[in-house]
N, C-alpha and C positions, 0 to 999 in steps of 0.2 A: 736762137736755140729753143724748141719746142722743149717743154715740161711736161708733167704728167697732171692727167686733171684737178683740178680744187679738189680735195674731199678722198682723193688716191695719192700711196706714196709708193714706190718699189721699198722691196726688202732684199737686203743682198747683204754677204759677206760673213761680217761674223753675228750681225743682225738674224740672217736666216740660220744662222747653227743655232740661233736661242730659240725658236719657233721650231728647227727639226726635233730639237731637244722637248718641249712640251706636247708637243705632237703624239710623238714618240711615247711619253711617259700617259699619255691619254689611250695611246690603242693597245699599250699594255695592260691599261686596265679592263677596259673594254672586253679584251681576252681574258681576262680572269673571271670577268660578271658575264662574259657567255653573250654579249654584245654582236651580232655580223654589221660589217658597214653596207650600205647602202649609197648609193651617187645620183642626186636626182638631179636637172636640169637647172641651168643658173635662171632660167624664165617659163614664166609658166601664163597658162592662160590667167587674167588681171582676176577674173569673178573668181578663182580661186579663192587667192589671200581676201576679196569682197566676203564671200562668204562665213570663210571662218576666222579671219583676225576680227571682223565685225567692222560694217560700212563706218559707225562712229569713232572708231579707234582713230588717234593720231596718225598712224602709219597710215592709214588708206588714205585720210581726207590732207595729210603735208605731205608725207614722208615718203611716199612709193613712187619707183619710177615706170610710167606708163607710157607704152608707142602701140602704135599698128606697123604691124608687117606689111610687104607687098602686097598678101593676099587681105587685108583687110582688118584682119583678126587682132585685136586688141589685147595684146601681152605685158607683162608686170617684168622687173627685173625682181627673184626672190628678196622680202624685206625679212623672212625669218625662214625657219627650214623645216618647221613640224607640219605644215598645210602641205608642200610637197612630198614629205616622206608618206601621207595620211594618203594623201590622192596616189601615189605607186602603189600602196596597200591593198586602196580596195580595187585598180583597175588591173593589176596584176591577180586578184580574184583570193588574196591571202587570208582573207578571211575565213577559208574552206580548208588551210591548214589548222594543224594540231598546235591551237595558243597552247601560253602566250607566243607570242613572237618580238625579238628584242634587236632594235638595231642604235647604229650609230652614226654619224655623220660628222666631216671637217670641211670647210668652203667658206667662200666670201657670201657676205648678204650684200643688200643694197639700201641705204634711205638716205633721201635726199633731207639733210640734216646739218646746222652750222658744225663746221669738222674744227675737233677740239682734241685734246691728247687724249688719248682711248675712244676715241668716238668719230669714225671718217665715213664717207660717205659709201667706201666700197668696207669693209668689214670684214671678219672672221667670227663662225660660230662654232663652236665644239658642241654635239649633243648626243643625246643618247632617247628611245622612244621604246615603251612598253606595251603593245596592242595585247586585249584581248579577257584582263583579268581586273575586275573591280577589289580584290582582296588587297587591303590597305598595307600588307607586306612590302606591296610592290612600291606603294610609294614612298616607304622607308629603305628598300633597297635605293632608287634613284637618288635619295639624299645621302644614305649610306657610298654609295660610289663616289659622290662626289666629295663627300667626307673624306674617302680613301684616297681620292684625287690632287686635294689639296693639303693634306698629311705626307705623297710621298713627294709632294714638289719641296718642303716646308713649311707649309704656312703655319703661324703659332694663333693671329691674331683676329681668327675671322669670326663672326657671328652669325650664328642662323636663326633667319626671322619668321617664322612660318604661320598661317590663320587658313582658315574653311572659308571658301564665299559663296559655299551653298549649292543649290542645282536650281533646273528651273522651274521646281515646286515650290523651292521655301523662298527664294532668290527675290520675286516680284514686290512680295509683299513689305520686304527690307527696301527695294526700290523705292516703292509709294513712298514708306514713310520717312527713310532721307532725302527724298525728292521736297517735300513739305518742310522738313529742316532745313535744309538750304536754303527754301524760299525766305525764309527768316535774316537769314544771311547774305541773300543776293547783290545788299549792296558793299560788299567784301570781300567779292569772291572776284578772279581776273576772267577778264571776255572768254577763255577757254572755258570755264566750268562755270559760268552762266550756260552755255550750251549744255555741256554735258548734265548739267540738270533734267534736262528735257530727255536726251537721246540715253544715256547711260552713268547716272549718279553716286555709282559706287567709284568712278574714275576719281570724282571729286576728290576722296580719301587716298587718292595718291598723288597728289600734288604737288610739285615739288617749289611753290611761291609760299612766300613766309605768309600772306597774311589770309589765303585760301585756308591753311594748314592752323591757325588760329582761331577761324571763324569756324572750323568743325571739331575742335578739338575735344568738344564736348556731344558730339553725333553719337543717336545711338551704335553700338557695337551690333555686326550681324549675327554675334553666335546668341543671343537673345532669339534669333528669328529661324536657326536651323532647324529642320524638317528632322524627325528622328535618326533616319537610315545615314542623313549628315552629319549630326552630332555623334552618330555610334561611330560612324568613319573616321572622323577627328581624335576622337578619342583615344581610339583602338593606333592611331599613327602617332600619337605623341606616347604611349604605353610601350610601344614596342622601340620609339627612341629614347622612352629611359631605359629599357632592357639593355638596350645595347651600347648606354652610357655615351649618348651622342648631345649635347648640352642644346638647347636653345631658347628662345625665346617666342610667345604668342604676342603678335603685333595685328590688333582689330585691325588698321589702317591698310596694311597688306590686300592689295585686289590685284596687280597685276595689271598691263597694259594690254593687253590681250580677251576679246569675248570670251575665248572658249574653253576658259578654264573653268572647272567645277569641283566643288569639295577642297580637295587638298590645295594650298598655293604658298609660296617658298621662296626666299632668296638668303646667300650668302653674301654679307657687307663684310667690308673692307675699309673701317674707314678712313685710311687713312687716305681714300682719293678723293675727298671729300665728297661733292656732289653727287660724282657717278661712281659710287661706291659697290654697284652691285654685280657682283663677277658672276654670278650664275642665280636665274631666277628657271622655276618649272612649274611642275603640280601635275593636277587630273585635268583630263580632257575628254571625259567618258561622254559626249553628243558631239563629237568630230568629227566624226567617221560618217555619223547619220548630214551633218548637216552640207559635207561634201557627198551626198546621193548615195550613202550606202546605208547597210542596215545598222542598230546599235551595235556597237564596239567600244568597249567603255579602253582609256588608254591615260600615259601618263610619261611626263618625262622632263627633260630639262634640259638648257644649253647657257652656253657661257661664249662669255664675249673673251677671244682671243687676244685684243689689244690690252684690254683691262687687265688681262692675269698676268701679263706681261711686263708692266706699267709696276704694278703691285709686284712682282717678284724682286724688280728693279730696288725699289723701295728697301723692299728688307732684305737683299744684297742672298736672295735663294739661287744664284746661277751655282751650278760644279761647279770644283778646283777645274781648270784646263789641263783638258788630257797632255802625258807625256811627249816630247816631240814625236812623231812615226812615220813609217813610209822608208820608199826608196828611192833616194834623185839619182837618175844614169846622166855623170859628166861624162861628155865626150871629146878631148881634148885633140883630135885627129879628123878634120870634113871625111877625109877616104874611111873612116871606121863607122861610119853613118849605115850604114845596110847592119852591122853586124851589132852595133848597136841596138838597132831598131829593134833587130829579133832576139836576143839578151832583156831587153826591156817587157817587151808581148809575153816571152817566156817568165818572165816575175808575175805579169799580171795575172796570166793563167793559171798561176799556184793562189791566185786570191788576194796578192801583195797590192797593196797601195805601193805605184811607182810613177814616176814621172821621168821627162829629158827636158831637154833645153833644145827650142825652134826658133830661137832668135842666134846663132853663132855666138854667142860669148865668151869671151875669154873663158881658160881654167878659172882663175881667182873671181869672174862676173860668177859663173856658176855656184861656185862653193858659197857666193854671198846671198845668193836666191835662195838655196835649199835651207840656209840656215833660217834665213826670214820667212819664210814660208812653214816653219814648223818642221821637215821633215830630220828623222834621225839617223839613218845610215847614206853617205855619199859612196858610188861606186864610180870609181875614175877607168876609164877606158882611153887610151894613149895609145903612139908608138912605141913609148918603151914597155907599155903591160903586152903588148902583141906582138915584139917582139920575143917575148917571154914568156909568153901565155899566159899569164897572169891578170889580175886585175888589182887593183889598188878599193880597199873595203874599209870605209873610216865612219866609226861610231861618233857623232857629234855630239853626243852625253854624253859617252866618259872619256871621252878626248884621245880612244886607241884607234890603230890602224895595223892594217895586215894584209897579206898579199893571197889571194886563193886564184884556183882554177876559175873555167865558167861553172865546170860542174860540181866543185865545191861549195861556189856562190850559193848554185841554189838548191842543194841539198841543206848548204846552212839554215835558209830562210824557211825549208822546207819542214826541220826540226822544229 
């Protein structure tokens, strides 16, 4: 029997009502913060994510999945969703709208990654993207949403970690001089961030090896090294989330795994998942836009990892009560009442009713035993003796009454 690959699982049953459910509570928000979705391609040409996740990032040089097509051309399977939505942006020509422009997105990522709980190799990201406005509002809104987001799932327990990592004025020169730090440290640090000293050394500070994370514990901080216009950005974003009584915390060590973020950068912990604690990471991404071939477009946004929120709701036990039973099973206790059924059934549906029948012949008593297991709350029996009589047999399996109507009674009831 063939399985589904390492690193992919199906979702089905009551598994995927908990995923419509989150969904669901995500594009309601979305609709509130004035959000439109957007649907970009699951692959995209590879020098894309090259580009802007940055060649030394983990994802391009482990994690991304790379083929050539027939025609030659050398494609990525998406490993995150803001470099696609960036590239529809400016080849759509949205640039030449009336910013900002605000979207959103839901789909699977891809990195080839050891698949661990919350962490598989095909993925889910929820996000949301801000083109167009450097005014540091915006990056308090993006936090602010997602504040709302996991307030109206329940969360009690989360913490936001947020720091500045600069642009690439003030950014270099923080380089240099942890670049030199570390060298101090080199023989401490694991074979990843020996490299990354060289290629991109603010990675170092997010390390997640105990004794990389001890051997810098004492690195200078980069807000020592921010440029004015990023210090006043900072500033002006953590001002405006005490205005709005949004709690958090400044953690120097915050850089994000991603090149292209700038100024602002952000994640919500959870800890109770221990390692992969981080259900939603974002920021500024104001040189995206330019470094995917278009002009400056400063932008800003976040996405969250779908399994993880899911993982963590489990946890602290946030699913609804289970809706009331509902619906309507049509038992047909007669094969010759089959046509008249069928169109008694179509006729519920077209009022909008959840209805079902039974296509397997089962007994009266097999039937009544499905519909009850299945959730639904009214049984309509359909017989020879209700067709004799015109009648139909209409039984509430909540409160245990039953009663005899018309057809057109039936669904004038349902129809009330």
């Amino acid at each position: 029997m063939k399985k589904a690959p390492r690193g992919t699982r199906d979702i089905l049953l009551q598994e995927a009502v908990k995923w419509q459910y989150l969904e669901e509570v995500f594009r309601e928000m979305c609709f509130k913060y004035n959000f439109t979705e957007i649907r970009t391609p699951i692959f995209e040409e590879s020098e894309l994510f090259v580009r802007s996740v940055g060649e030394a990032s983990d994802i391009i040089k482990k994690e991304m999945y790379v083929f050539k097509d027939r025609g030659g051309r050398e494609l990525a399977l998406r490993p995150e969703g803001t470099a696609g939505v960036t590239r529809a942006y400016l080849e759509h020509g949205l640039n030449h709208r009336a910013q900002p422009l605000k979207f959103f997105y839901f789909g699977p990522m891809f990195r080839y990654d050891r698949p661990q709980a919350g962490r598989q190799r095909q993925f889910y990201q929820m996000g949301i993207e801000t083109f167009g406005t450097e005014d540091p509002a915006a990056d308090v809104e993006i936090i602010k949403f997602t504040a709302d987001l996991f307030a109206k799932l329940g969360f009690e327990n989360l913490s936001l970690q947020i720091n500045s990592v600069g642009c690439p004025q003030c950014r270099p020169s923080f380089q240099d001089y942890l670049r030199n730090f570390a060298r101090e440290k080199e023989s401490s640090l694991c074979p990843d961030c020996r490299q990354r000293m060289q290629t991109n050394p603010l990675r170092i500070l997010d390390c997640k090896v105990l004794s990389c994370r001890e051997a810098m514990q004492d690195a200078p901080a980069l807000d020592s090294f921010l440029c004015p216009s990023c210090r006043e950005s900072f500033e002006m974003v953590l001002k405006l989330l005490q205005a709005l009584q949004i709690p958090y915390q400044v953690d120097p060590c915050l850089v994000r795994g991603l090149d292209y973020y700038t100024k602002t950068a952000f994640e919500f912990i959870f800890d109770a998942l221990d390692t992969q604690n981080s259900l939603v990471g974002g920021g500024r991404y104001d040189h995206l836009v330019e470094s995917c071939g278009g002009p400056y477009v400063p932008g800003v946004g976040m996405a969250a990892g779908v399994e993880r929120i899911l993982l963590a709701m489990e946890k602290e036990n946030l699913w609804p009560a289970e809706d009331a039973p509902d619906g309507i099973f049509l038992a047909i206790d007669d094969p010759g009442l089959r046509g008249e059924g069928l169109l008694l059934l179509y006729q519920l549906r077209a009022q909008g009713l959840k209805a079902e029948t039974d296509y397997l012949g089962r007994s009266l008593k097999a039937q009544m035993k499905y519909a009850h297991r299945h959730g639904f709350r009214y049984v309509v029996i359909l017989g020879k003796e209700e067709k004799l009589h015109k009648k139909l047999k209409l039984r509430d399996l909540l409160q245990g009454e039953q009663q005899e109507v018309s057809p057109a009674e039936l669904l004038k009831h349902f129809k009330s």
